[in-house]
C-alpha positions in Angstrom: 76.0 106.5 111.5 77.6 109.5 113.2 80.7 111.4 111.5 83.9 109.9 112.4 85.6 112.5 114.6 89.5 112.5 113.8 92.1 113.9 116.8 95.1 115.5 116.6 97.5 112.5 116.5 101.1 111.8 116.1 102.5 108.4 113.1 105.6 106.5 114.6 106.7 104.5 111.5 109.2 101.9 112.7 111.6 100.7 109.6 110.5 103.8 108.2 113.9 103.7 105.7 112.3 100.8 103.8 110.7 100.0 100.6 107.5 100.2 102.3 107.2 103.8 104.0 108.6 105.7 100.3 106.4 103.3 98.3 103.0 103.5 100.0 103.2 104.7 103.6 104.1 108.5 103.2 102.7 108.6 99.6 98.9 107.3 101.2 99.6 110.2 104.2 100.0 112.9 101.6 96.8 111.7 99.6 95.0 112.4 103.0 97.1 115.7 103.1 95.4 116.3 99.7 91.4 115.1 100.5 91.8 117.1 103.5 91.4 114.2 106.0 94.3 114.3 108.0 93.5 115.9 111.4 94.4 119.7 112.5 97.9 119.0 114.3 99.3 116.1 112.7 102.8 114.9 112.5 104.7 111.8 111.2 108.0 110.2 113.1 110.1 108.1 111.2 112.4 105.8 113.5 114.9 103.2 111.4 118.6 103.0 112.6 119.3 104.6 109.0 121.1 107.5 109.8 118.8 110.3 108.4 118.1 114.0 110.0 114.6 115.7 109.3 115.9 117.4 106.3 117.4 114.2 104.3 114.2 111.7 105.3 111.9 114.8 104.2 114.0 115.0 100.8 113.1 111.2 100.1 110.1 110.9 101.0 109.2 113.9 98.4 110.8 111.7 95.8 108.3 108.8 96.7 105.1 111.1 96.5 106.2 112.2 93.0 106.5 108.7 92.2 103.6 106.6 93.6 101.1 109.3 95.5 97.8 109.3 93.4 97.5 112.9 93.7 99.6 113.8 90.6 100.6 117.6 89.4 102.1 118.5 92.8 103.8 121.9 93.4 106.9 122.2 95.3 105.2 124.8 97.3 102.6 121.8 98.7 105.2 119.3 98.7 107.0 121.5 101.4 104.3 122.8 103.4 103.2 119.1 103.9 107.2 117.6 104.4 107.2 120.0 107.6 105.2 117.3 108.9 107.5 114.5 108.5 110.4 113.8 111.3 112.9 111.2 111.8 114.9 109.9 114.4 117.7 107.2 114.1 117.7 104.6 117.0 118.6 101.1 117.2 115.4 99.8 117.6 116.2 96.0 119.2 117.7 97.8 121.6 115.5 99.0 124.2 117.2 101.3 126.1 117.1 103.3 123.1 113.1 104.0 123.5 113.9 106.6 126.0 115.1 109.0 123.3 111.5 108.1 121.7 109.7 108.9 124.6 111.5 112.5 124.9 111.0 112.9 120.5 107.5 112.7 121.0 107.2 114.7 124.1 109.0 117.3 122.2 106.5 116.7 119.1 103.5 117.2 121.0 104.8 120.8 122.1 105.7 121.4 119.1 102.6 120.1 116.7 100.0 120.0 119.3 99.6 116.3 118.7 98.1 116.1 122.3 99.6 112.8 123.0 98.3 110.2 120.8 99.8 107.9 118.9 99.8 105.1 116.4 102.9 103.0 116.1 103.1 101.2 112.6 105.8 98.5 112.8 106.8 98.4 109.2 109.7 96.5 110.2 110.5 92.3 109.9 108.7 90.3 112.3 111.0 89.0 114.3 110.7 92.9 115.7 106.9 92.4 116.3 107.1 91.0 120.0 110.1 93.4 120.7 108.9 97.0 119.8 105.4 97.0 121.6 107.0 95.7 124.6 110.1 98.2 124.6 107.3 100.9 124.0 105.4 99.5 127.0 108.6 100.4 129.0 108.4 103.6 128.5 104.4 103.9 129.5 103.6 104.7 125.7 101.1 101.9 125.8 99.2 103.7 128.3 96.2 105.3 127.6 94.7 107.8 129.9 92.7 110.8 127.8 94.4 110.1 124.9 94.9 106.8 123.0 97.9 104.4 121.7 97.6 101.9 118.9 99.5 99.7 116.9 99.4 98.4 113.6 101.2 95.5 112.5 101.8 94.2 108.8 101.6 90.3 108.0 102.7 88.0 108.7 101.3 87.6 111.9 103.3 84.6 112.9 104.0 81.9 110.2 102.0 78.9 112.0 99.3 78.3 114.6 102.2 78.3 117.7 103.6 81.5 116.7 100.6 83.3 115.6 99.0 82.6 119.4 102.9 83.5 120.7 102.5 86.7 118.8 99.0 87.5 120.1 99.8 86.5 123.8 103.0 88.9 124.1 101.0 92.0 122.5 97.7 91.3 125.2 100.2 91.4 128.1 101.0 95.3 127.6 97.6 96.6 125.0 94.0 95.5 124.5 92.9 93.9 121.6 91.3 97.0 121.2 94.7 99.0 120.5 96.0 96.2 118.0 95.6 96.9 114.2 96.6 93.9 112.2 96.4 95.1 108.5 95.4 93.1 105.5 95.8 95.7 102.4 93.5 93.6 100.7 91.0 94.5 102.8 91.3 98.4 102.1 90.6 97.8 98.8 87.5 99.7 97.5 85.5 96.5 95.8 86.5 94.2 98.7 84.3 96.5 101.2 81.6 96.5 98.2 80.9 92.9 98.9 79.1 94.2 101.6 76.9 96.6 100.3 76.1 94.0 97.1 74.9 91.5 99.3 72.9 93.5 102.2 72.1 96.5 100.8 70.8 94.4 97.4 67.1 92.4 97.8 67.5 90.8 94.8 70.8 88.9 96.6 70.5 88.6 99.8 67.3 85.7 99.4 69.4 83.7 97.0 72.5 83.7 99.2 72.6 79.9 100.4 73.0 76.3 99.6 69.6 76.5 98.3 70.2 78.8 95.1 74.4 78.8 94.7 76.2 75.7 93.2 79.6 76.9 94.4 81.7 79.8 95.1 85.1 80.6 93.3 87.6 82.9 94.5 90.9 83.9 92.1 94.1 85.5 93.3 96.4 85.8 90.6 100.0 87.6 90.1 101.5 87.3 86.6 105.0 88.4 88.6 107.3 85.8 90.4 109.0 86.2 93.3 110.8 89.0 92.1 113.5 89.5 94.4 111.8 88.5 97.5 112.8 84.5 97.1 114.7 84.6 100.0 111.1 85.7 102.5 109.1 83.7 99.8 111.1 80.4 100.0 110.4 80.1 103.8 106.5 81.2 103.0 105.0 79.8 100.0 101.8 80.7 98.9 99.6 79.2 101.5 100.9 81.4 104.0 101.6 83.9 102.5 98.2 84.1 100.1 95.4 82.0 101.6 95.8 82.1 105.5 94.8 85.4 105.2 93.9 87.3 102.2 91.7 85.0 100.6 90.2 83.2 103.9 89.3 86.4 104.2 87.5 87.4 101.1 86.2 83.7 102.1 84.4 85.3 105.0 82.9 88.4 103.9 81.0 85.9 101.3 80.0 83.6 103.5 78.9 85.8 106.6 75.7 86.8 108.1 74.6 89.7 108.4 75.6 92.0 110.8 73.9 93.4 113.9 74.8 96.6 112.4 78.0 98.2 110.0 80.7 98.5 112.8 84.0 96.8 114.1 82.6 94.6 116.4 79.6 93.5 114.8 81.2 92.7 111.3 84.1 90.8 112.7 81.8 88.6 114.8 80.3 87.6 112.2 83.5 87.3 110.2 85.1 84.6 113.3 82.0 82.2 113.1 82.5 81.8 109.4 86.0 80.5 110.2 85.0 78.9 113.1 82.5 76.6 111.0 85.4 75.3 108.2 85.4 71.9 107.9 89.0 70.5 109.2 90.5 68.7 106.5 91.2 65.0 106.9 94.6 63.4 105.2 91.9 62.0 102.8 91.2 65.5 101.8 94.7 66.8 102.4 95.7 64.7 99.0 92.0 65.4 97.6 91.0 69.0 98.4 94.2 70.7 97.7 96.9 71.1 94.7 99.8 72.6 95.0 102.2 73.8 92.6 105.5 75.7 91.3 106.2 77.6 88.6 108.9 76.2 85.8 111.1 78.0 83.1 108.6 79.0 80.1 108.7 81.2 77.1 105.9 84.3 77.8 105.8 86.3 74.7 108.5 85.7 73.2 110.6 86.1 76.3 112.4 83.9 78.5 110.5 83.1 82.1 112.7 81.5 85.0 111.5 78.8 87.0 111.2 78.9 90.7 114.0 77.6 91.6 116.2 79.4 89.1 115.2 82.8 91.0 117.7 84.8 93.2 118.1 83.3 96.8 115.7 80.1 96.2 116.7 76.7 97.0 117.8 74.6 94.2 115.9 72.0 95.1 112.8 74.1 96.5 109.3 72.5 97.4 108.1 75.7 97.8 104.5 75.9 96.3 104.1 78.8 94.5 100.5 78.1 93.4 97.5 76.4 95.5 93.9 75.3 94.8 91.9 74.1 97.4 88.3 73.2 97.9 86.5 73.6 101.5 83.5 73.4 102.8 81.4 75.6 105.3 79.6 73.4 108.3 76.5 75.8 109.1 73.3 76.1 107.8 73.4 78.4 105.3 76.2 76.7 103.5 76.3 73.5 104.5 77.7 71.2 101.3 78.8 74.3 98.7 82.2 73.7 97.9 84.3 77.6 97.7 87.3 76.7 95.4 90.0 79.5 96.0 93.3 79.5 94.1 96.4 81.9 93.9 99.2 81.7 92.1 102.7 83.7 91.0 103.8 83.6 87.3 99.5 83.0 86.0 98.7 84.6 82.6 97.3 87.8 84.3 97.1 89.8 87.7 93.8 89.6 88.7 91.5 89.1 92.0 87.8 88.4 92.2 85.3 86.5 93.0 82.8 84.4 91.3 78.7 83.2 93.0 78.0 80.6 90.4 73.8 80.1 90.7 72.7 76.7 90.0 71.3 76.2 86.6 67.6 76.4 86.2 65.5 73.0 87.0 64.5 72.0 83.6 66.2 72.6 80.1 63.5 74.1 78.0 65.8 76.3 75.4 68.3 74.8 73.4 71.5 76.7 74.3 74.0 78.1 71.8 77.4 77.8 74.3 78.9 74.7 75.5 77.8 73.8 79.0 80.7 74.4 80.3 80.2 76.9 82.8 76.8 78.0 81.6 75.6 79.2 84.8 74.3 82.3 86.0 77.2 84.0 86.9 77.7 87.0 89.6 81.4 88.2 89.1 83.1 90.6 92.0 86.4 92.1 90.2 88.6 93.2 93.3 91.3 93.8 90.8 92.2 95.5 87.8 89.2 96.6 86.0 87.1 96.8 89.5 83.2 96.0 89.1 80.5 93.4 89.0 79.6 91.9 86.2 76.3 89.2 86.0 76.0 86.4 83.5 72.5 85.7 82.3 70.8 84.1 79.4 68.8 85.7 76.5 67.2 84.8 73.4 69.4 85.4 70.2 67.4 87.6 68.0 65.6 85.2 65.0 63.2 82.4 64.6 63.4 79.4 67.8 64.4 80.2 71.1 68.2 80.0 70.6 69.3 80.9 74.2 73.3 82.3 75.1 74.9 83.7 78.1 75.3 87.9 78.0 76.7 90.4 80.4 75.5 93.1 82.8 78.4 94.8 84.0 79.4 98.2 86.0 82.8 99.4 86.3 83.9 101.6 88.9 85.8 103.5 85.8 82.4 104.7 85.0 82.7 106.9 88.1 84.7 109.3 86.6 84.0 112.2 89.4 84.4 109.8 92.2 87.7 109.8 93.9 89.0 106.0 95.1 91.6 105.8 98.0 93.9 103.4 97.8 94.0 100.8 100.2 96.6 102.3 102.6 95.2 105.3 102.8 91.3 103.6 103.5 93.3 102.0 106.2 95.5 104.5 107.5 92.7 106.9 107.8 90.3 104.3 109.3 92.8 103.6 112.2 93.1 107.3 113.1 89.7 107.7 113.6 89.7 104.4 115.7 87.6 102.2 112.7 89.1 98.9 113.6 86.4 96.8 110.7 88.9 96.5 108.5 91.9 95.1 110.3 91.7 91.4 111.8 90.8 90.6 115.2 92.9 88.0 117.0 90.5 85.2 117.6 89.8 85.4 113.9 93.5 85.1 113.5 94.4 82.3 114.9 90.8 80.4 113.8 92.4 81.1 110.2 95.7 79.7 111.3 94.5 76.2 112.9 92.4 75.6 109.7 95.6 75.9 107.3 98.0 73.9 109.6 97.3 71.1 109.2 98.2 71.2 106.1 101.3 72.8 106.5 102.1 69.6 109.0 100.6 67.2 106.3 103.4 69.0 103.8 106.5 69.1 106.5 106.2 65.2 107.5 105.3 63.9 103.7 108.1 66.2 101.7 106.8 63.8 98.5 103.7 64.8 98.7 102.8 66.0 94.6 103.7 69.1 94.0 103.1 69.8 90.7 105.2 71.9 87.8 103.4 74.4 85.6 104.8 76.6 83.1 105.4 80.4 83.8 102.2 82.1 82.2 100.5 79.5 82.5 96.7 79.2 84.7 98.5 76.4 87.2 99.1 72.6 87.0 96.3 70.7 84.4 95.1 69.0 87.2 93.4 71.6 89.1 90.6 71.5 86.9 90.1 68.0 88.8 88.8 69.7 91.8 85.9 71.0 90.3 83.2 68.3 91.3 81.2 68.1 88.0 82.6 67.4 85.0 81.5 69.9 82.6 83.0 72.7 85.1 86.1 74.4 85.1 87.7 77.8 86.8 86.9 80.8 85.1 90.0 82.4 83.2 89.5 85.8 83.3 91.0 88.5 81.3 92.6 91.8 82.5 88.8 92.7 81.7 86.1 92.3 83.4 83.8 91.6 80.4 86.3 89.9 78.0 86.1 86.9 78.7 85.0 83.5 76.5 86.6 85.0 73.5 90.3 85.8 72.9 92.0 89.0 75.1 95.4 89.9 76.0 96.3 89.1 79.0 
């Protein structure tokens, strides 16, 4: 592959006074800063209606590096020479008249930086500003590209239903190619997410067990051991199927299941990535009430401590059917897949944070050891921890040292804390950098979009027009309601409870 070649660039944040930009978005820049991957003449434009100058956005965003930048030990010295970077300007930005005085901002910047005309816009802003901004920048010609180039990156949700999402992707195509839109899933940044990749097609040992032939089923875990927080008031209109499983883990769903690619690059991988979704199985009401439990979380003790329920948190509905937790089975129609079931689940207020993703191989044709564990789950077992603890860890069986042929499961784990000398971005900065150097691989193409949207609504209608439909209580700290065990075809199979650690697991941990 040739080296990625990074120009001189301008960063329009949009809603760049929020939670986000102090939190992630500046701290990831000045991690660049500090690996020496930003370009030569760079520059960052904040634009909020906040009413900021240079100085006071530059003195809080030096209080969010010191907080939540990786690179630790910074001297003021550093902290300054990068904060020159950093500009703001205050606009209303549903207005768009007001683009004008963008237009002449970044005319000025590029005298002044050398940023040579190119840009990235990153709406970090609510969506209901997504089809406004890119068409009020469109006004002003700043979606042109001549010898320099424009892109936009959006954050999720892209739309909150199949309509929307193709109303969302319609308005951007009338002004930029598809080419020029980043939609960014920070899940996808992550470090061990991209490894699936190199595990399965860079392994030979994998690769020719990959298929219906050799894997039982698939299993994939996102769990939060935090509620809502104080989000209930986005989160009550979401739940966790849209806000979860249309994208994040349909999405660790296709990097699975995929072919190989042609080659490693943008267009290639997301092919690849849109047939997989193109080739779910629809769901029909049969398995609307079958394949899929939903659930909320209730008042619990955790610890010692008192957990609220759902509904008892700040700006929820009283009488909420939110779901806060859903399992699902599905099944993907090709033939390298055809009848494995992929369970995914995700879930606020579980016993632990954790994300990963479990290839259970069928068990061996015969029985010829007597076995030491209980069968439930005795499997060979290929674990891919996304999060915390990232690594792969493989279940196998060995002899127990003695007389007989006393047979129990053992691990063979690697932890990417074993790379001590190896630095690990974090998943804004993988992306941020990626979408500089034009890298789109990472960021979700619209067909692929809405494919993920028309397999989930459905059940969002089944939901809206049966409002009794179960939705099942489970304790706060809890692994969901009882019953999702139930999905699980065979009935000496469960999920696999994880612990914070990759490797404890089948004995007690703390969670």
């Amino acid at each position: 592959m040739k080296p990625k070649i990074i120009k001189d660039q301008a960063l329009v944040i949009f809603g760049a006074s929020g939670d986000l930009t102090y939190r992630k978005l500046v701290p990831a820049i000045f991690d660049l800063h500090k690996q020496n991957s930003l370009p030569k003449n760079f520059a960052v434009l904040g634009v909020a209606r906040s009413p900021f100058t240079d100085d006071s956005f530059r003195e809080k965003m030096k209080d969010g590096i010191k907080q939540f930048a990786t690179a630790k030990d910074v001297s003021d010295e550093e902290l300054n020479t990068f904060c020159q970077k950093l500009h703001y300007l205050s606009i209303n930005t549903d207005d768009g008249k007001e683009y004008s005085k963008l237009k002449d901002r970044l005319d000025l910047l590029d005298k002044e930086e050398n940023t040579a005309g190119n840009y990235i816009f990153y709406l970090s802003t609510p969506p209901a500003l997504y089809p406004l901004i890119p068409k009020f920048l469109a006004e002003q010609g700043l979606n042109k590209e001549d010898y320099n180039f424009r892109r936009i990156i959006i954050e999720k949700p892209f739309g909150t239903d199949l309509k929307s999402a193709i109303s969302l992707n319609t308005s951007l195509r009338e002004d930029y190619d598809e080419e020029q839109i980043y939609r960014i899933d920070h899940y996808l940044g992550k470090e061990t997410v991209q490894n699936m990749l190199v595990t399965r097609f860079a392994n030979g040992i994998y690769e020719p067990l990959w298929n219906r032939n050799y894997i039982h089923h698939v299993e994939i875990t996102a769990a939060e051991s935090i509620g809502v927080e104080n989000r209930g008031g986005y989160y009550d209109h979401s739940g966790a199927l849209r806000d979860m499983v249309q994208n994040h883990l349909l999405q660790l769903v296709a990097l699975v299941a995929m072919e190989p690619p042609m080659s490693i690059d943008s267009v290639s991988i997301r092919n690849e990535k849109l047939k997989v979704f193109q080739a779910f199985r629809p769901m029909s009401n049969d398995d609307l009430f079958k394949n899929v439990i939903r659930g909320q979380y209730t008042a619990a003790n955790i610890k010692g401590k008192y957990a609220k329920g759902y509904r008892e948190e700040k700006d929820v509905d009283k009488d909420s059917r939110t779901e806060t937790y859903v399992a699902m089975k599905l099944f993907i129609d090709n033939w390298r897949w055809g009848d494995v079931p992929f369970y995914i689940r995700t879930g606020k207020r579980l016993p632990t944070r954790v994300s990963e993703v479990v290839i259970h191989f069928k068990p061996a044709p015969q029985r010829l050891f007597p076995e030491t564990t209980d069968l439930n789950n005795d499997d060979n077992q290929l674990v891919i921890r996304i999060q915390p603890d990232e690594g792969i860890l493989l279940k196998t069986k060995m002899k127990v040292p003695g007389s007989g042929y006393q047979v129990k499961n053992v691990n063979m784990d690697f932890h990417y804390s074993q790379l001590q000398d190896t630095y690990l971005p974090e998943a804004y900065e993988r992306l941020l950098l990626d979408c500089m150097v034009g890298d789109s691989t990472l960021y979700i193409r619209g067909d692929a979009l809405e494919a993920t949207w028309k397999f989930v609504q459905p059940l969002l209608d089944f939901w809206e027009k049966n409002p009794d439909a179960p939705l099942h209580g489970y304790p706060a700290g809890s692994w969901g309601p009882n019953c999702a065990d139930d999905l699980i075809e065979e009935k000496n199979l469960t999920w696999r409870y994880p612990c914070k650690n990759l490797s404890d697991d089948g004995i007690y941990c703390e969670l």
